[in-house]
N, C-alpha and C positions, 0 to 999 in steps of 0.2 A: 504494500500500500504506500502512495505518497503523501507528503506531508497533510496536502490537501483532505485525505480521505482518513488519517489521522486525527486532522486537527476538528473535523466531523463527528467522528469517533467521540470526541475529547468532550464535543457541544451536548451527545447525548450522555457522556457521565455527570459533566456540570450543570447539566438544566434540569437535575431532577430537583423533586421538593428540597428532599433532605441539604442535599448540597448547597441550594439556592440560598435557604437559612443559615450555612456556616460561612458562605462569602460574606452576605448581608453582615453577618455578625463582626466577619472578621475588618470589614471596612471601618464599618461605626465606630468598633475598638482601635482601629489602628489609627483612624481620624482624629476620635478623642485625645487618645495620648500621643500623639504626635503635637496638638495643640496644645500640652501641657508643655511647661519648659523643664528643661534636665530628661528629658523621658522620649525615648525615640523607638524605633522601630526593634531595635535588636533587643532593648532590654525586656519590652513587651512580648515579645516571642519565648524569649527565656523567662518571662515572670510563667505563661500560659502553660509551656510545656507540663509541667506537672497536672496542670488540669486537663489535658487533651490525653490522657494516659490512654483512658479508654475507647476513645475515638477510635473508627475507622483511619486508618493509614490517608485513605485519599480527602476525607473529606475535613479531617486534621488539615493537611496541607492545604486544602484551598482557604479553609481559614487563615494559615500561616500566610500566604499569597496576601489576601487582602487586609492584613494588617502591616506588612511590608508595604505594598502603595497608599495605605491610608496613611501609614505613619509619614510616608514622602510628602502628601498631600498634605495632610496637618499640621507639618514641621513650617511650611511658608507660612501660614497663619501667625505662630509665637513669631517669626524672625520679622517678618513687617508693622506689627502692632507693639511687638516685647522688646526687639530687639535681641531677641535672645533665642538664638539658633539651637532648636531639639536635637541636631545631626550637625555633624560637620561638611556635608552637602547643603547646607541651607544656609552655609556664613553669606555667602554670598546673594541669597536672596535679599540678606537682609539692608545689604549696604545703600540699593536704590532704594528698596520697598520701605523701611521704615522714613528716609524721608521724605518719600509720598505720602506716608500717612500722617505725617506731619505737617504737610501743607493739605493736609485735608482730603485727600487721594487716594486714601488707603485701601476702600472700596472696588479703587479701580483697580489699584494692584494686587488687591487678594482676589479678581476676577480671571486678570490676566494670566492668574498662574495657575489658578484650578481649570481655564481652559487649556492652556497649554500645556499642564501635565496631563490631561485629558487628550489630546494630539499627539505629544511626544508618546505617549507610554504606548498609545493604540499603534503606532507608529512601530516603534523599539520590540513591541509583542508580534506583531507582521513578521518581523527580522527574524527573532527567535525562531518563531512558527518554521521557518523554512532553512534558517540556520543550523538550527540542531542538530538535524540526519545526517547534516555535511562534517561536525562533530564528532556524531556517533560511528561515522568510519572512519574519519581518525584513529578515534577511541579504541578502536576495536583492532590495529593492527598492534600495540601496545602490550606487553609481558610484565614480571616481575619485576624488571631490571627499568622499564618507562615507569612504571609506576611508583618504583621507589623514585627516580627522576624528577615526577610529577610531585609528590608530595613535596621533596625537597624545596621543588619553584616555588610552591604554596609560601612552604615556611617562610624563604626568603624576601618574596614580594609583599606578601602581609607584613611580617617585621619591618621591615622597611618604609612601606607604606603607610600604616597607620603607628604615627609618631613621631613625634621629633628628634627622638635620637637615636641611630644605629643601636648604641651599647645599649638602651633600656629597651627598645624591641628585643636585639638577643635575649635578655634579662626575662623576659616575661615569656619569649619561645621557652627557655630552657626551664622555667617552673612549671609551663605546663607540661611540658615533656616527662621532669620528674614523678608528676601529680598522675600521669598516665602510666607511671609505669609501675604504680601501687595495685597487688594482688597479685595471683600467682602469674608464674611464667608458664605460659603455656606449651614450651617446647621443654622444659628442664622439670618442671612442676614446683620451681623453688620458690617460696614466699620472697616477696620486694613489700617492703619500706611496707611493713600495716603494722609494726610496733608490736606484733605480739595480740594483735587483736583477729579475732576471728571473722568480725561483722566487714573488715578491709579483704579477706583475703582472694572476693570478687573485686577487687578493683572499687573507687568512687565514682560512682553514675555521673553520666553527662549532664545530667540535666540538676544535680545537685551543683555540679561546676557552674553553668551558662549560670546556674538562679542567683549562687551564692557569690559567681564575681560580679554578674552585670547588677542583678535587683538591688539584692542586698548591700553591696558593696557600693553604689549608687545613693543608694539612699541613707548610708553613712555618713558619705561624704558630702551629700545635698544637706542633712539637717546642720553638720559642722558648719556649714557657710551661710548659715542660716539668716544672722545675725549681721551679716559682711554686704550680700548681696540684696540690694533693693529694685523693683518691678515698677516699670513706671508704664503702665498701657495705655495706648494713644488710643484716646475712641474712636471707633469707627462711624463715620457719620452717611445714614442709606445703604439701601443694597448694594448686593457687589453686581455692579455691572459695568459695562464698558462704553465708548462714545465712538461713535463712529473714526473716528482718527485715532481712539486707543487701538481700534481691531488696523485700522491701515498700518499703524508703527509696530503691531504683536505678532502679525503670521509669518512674516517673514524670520523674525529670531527663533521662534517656535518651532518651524523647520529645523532651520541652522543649528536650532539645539538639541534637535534627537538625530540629527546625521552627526553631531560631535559627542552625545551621551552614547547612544547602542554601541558602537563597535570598541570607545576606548572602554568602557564598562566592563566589554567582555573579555577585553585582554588581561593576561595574567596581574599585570602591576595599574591595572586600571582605577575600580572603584569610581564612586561617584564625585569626588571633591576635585581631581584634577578637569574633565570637562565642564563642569562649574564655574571654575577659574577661566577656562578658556574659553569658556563662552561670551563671559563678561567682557572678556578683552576685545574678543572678535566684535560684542555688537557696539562697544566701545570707539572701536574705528571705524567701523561702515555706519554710523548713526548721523540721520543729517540733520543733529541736535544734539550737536557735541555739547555747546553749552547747562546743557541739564544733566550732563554726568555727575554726579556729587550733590546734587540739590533735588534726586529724586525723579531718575527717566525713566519710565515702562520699558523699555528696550531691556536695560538691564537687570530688572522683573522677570521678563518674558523668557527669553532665552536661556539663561541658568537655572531657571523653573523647571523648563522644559527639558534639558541637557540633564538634568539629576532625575525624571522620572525615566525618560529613555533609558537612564543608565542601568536603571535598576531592572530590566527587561535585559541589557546588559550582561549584569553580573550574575543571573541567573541561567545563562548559555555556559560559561564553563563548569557553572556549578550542579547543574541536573546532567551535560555528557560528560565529565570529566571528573567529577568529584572536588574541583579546586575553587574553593572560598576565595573570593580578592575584597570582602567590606567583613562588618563586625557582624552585619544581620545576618550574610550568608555563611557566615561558622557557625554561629545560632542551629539556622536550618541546618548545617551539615549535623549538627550534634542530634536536630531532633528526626533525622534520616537513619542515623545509628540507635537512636531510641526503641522507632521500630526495626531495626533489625535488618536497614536496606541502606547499600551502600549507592550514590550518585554513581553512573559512570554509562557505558554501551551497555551494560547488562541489564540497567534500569530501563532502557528502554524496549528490552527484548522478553523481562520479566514482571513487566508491572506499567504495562501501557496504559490502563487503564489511569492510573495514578499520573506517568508524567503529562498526555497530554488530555486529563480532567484538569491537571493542574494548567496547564497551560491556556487552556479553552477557558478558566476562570478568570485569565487575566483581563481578557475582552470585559466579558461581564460586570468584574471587580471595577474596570474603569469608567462605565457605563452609570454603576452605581453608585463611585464616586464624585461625579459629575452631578448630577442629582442632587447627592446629598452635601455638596458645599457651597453652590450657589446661592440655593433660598435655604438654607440652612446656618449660613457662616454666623449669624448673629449666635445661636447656640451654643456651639461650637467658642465662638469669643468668653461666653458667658464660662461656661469652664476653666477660665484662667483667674475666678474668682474662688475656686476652690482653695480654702486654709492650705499652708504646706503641710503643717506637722500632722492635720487629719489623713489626707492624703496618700503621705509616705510611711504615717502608721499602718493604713492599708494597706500598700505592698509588701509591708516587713509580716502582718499576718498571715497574707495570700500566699505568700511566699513560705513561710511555715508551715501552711496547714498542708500546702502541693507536694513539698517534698515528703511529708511524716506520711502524706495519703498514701506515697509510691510502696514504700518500703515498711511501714508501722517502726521504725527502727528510728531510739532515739539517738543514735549513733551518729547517724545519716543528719538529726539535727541538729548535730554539736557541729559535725564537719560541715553545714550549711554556715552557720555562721561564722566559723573559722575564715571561713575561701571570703565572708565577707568582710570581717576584717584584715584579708591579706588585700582583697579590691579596692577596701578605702584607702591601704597603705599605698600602694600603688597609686592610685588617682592622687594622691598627699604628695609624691615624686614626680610625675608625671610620666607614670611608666603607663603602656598602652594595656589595656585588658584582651583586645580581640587575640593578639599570636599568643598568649595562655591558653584560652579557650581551640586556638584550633592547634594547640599542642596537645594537648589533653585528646582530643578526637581523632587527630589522623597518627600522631604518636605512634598508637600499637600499629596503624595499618603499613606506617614507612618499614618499624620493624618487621611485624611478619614479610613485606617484598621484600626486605631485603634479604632473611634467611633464603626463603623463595630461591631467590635468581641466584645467593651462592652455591644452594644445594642443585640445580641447573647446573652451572658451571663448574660443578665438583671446586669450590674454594677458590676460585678466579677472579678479586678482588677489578680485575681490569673489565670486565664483562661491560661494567656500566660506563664504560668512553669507548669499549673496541664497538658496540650497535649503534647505528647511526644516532636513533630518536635519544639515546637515552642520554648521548653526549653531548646531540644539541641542547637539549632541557637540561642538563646540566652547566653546560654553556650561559643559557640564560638565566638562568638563577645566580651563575655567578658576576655575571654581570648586573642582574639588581642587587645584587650586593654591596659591590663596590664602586658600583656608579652614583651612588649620589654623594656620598661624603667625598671623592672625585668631582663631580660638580660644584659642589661647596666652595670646596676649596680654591677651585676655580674661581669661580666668583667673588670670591673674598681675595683673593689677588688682582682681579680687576679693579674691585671697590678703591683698595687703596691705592694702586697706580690713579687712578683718575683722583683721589685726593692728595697724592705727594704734588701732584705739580701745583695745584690750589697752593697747599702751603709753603712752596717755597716761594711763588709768586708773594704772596703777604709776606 
């Protein structure tokens, strides 16, 4: 069958009742807290996992889907009204958007981006739809020795990329790695790191990890600042709707932002904050209303709106054919793919179609129903950012208890809950990144097992993985996101001061 007859397929698993209800669900939720500030899409997936225990596999994930686009969706709201970007894909919405809504505009700019995330994403989901297949044969010429390859790129373009500093990405790869490699050895049968405890000697579930660094560890760190940090909400005044010259100056960035969200999204060292950036730039120069850059242009609304939903259609192409997370929300989902027991990659698609394109056929829909539900609904949606904090985040600290004690009945499970959340506040207190812990802890054992894998292939032939081609190039480029930015850095920090040595010896 081709994608087409696929993506068919995919329409009659997602348009049943049942399902219809768990997108619906999962939009609203991922709208709301996406509108919350500090609360974005990855920590809500990781709050949920515990309560979706019982779900159906697929209909779980369409939920997880539509609290991904909703959280994307809901994240412009806080950054143009709050100022205060839910995601680090949304710094940038913020910069035109709040002062638009400062000179009273707000309307228009939380109009501009709920369509245009609504364009880019329908857009970015097209992509997917026909992208994938071409993936999954990729995918599928791949052995032990690409796949330990693959994991290693993960590791390296995640650390890398999400955070500011090489050493404290490594720092947080190698806790979670350690954290993964609690419980028995499955090739030796020998206990690792459980201290003598019994209730470790399965290893610490995933979804105690996602809960207790992102929720938990989040809302640590949110109540500490509690006192530090002040909300100052611009009101929104009128619907959100657009003017005839908002929609002239909006489709063209709107475009331009999901042909620069989908494809860099999907690439390994992608994510959604570098086309964000560059979108702004780009509509930045081609604007022919340079003047209102910095005093609040719909251009640079439009475009970067759109560039972060595309992406996000994006980042879910390597991560359902390939297994490889490039943001925080798609290590989330990767963790809650090992929950049930299903690993992303060519086999996903040859063992659980029904799941990847229900999932995918949801996205159409999911954005259909987010379109709807932020237009004549945004005032609601605003109203939520009147919610107390300390009520709030005492809420997720109990959600978050009661999810994990429900998995396991094991109060064991609730000590190490809260541990992981005070190792996440420590972390956020340094600014170490949480996502490469989490996708240390999940793809951890699977680098290990490839890699016995392809030694025991190669009867102990350490060179296996540079003598096949794929596995040398993907070793290739992981080493190069390695070492290419602190390389760029440094670059550019030698620039900087050449152009300020002459300044000062001129003075």
């Amino acid at each position: 069958m081709g994608a087409f007859a696929e993506l068919l397929h995919g329409f009659q698993v997602a348009l049943t009742p049942e399902n219809l209800l768990w997108a619906l669900i999962g939009v609203v939720l991922g709208t709301a807290v996406g509108v919350l500030p500090g609360i974005g899409p990855a920590l809500t997936v990781a709050l949920l996992l515990p309560v979706t225990f019982r779900l159906e596999p697929v209909s779980a994930f369409i939920m997880f889907a539509g609290i991904y686009y909703g959280g994307m969706y809901g994240g412009s709201t806080t950054s143009i009204l709050l100022n205060t970007p839910g995601e680090s894909a949304s710094i940038v919405t913020a910069i035109e958007g709040n002062l638009m809504a400062k000179r009273g505009r707000g309307a228009a700019a939380l109009a501009t981006a709920a369509i245009g995330s609504f364009v880019a994403g329908t857009i970015g989901t097209v992509a997917l739809t026909f992208l994938a297949p071409v993936m999954v044969q990729v995918g599928l010429r791949f052995g032990p020795a690409e796949y330990f390859a693959l994991v290693v790129l993960a590791f390296t373009t995640v650390t890398t990329l999400l955070g500011n500093s090489l050493a404290r990405g490594l720092l947080s790869l190698f806790l979670g790695l350690a954290i993964g490699l609690i419980g028995i050895d499955t090739l030796t049968g020998q206990s690792r790191f459980t201290l003598g405890r019994p209730e470790l000697q399965n290893g610490i579930d995933v979804v105690t990890v996602a809960v207790g660094l992102f929720a938990v560890g989040e809302t640590f760190w949110v109540a500490s600042r509690m006192r530090h940090d002040v909300d100052n909400i611009v009101p929104m005044e009128g619907p959100a709707r657009m003017t005839r010259e908002d929609w002239a100056r909006s489709w063209k960035p709107w475009l331009r932002g999901a042909l620069l969200g989908f494809p860099i999204g999907s690439l390994p060292a992608g994510g959604a904050e570098i086309p964000t950036f560059l979108s702004y730039a780009l509509e930045k120069r081609l604007t022919k209303h340079p003047e209102e850059f910095g005093h609040g242009a719909i251009e640079g609304v439009a475009g970067p709106e759109a560039a972060n939903n595309a992406s996000a259609a994006g980042v879910l192409a390597p991560l359902l054919t390939l297994g490889l997370p490039t943001s925080a929300t798609a290590a989330i989902l990767l963790a809650a793919f090992q929950r049930y027991g299903l690993n992303p990659g060519p086999t996903l698609f040859r063992q659980n179609p029904d799941l990847v394109w229900g999932l995918i056929a949801s996205l159409y829909i999911g954005n259909v129903m987010l379109l709807v539900l932020n237009l004549p609904l945004v005032g609601i949606w605003v109203r939520l950012l009147l919610i107390p904090r300390p009520l709030l985040y005492a809420g997720i600290l109990v959600l978050a208890g009661l999810g994990t004690y429900g998995i396991s009945r094991s109060i064991v499970d609730l000590v190490v809950l809260y541990l992981l959340g005070a190792l996440g506040f420590v972390m956020r207190r340094f600014d170490i990144p949480v996502a490469p812990a989490v996708v240390g802890v999940v793809l951890g054992p699977i680098a290990e097992d490839h890699f016995r894998r392809a030694l025991q292939i190669a009867q102990g032939n350490y060179l296996t993985f540079v003598t096949r081609p794929i596995s040398a190039a993907i070793l290739a480029l992981a080493l190069v996101a390695l070492v290419a930015p602190p390389i760029l850095r440094a670059v550019q920090a030698r620039r900087d001061r050449s152009r300020e040595s002459p300044t000062a010896s001129a003075a």
